[in-house]
BAZA-768554 format. One record per residue (C-alpha): x, y, z negated. Coordinates in steps of 0.1 Angstrom, whole numbers, plus 2048, in hexadecimal, padded with zeros to 3 digits. Layout:
% BAZA-768554
XYZ;...
***
This chain:
% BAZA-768554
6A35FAEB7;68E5F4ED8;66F602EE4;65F5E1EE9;6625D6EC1;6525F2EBA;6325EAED1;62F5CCEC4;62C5DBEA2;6155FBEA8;5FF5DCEBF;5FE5C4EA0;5F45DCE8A;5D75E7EA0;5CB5C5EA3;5D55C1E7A;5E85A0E82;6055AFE72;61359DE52;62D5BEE46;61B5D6E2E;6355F3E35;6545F7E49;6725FDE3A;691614E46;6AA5F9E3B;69C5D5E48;6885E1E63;6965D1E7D;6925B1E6D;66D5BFE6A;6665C9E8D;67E5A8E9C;664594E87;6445A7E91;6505A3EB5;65457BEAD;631579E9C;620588EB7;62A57BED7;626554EC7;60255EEB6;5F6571EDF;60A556EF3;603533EFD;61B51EF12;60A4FCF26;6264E6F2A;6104CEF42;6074EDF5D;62C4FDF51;61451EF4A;61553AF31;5FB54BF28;5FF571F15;5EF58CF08;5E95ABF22;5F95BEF0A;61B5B3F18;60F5BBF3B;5FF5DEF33;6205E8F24;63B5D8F3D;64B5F8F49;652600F28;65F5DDF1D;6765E2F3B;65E5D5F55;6525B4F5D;67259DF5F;67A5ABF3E;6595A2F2E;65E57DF3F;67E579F2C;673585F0C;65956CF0C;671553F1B;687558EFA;66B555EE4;65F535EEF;683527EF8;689515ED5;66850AED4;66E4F8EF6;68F4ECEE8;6804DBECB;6684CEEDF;6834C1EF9;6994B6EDA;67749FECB;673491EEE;696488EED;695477ECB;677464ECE;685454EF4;6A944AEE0;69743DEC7;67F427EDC;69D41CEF5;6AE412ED1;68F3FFEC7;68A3EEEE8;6AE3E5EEC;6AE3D5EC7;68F3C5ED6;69E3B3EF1;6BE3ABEDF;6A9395EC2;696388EE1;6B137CEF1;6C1369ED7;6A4356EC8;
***
């Protein structure tokens, strides 16, 4: 267990964002892996146009103990990385599907 789950847990109960009643001895790092999730996407805002990300100063008040600032940039890197993937995967699917559409196009085009 690593000092940084636990932050986010003792923080999101201060600010009473948290959504576990109790911790308990047996799941809890399912609870605090969740807790950390919760938090950093509910403080953190990424602006894919000025490829900017905005976070609470909780994370920045704290770095030493997160394992200082590099370490506080990849944990919000990880967070946000399937979120960009999905985002990248949509992107993806939606250009396939119009280079489909267009080609179909210009096939029924050409032969009438």
């Amino acid at each position: 267990m690593d000092i940084l789950r636990i932050h986010f847990a003792l923080r999101s109960i201060s600010l009473e964002k948290t959504t576990i009643d109790y911790y308990d001895s047996e799941i809890i790092e399912n609870q605090l892996g969740q807790i950390t999730h919760n938090f950093i996407q509910s403080e953190t805002e990424f602006d894919s146009k000025l490829k900017l990300i905005r976070t609470s100063k909780f994370l920045f008040s704290y770095y030493r103990d997160f394992g200082g600032m590099r370490s506080v940039k990849k944990t919000i890197a990880n967070k946000f990385k399937k979120r960009l993937e999905r985002v990248y995967t949509s992107v993806q699917k939606t250009l396939q599907n119009k280079k489909q559409y267009l080609m179909q196009r210009n096939c029924r085009s050409s032969s009438n």
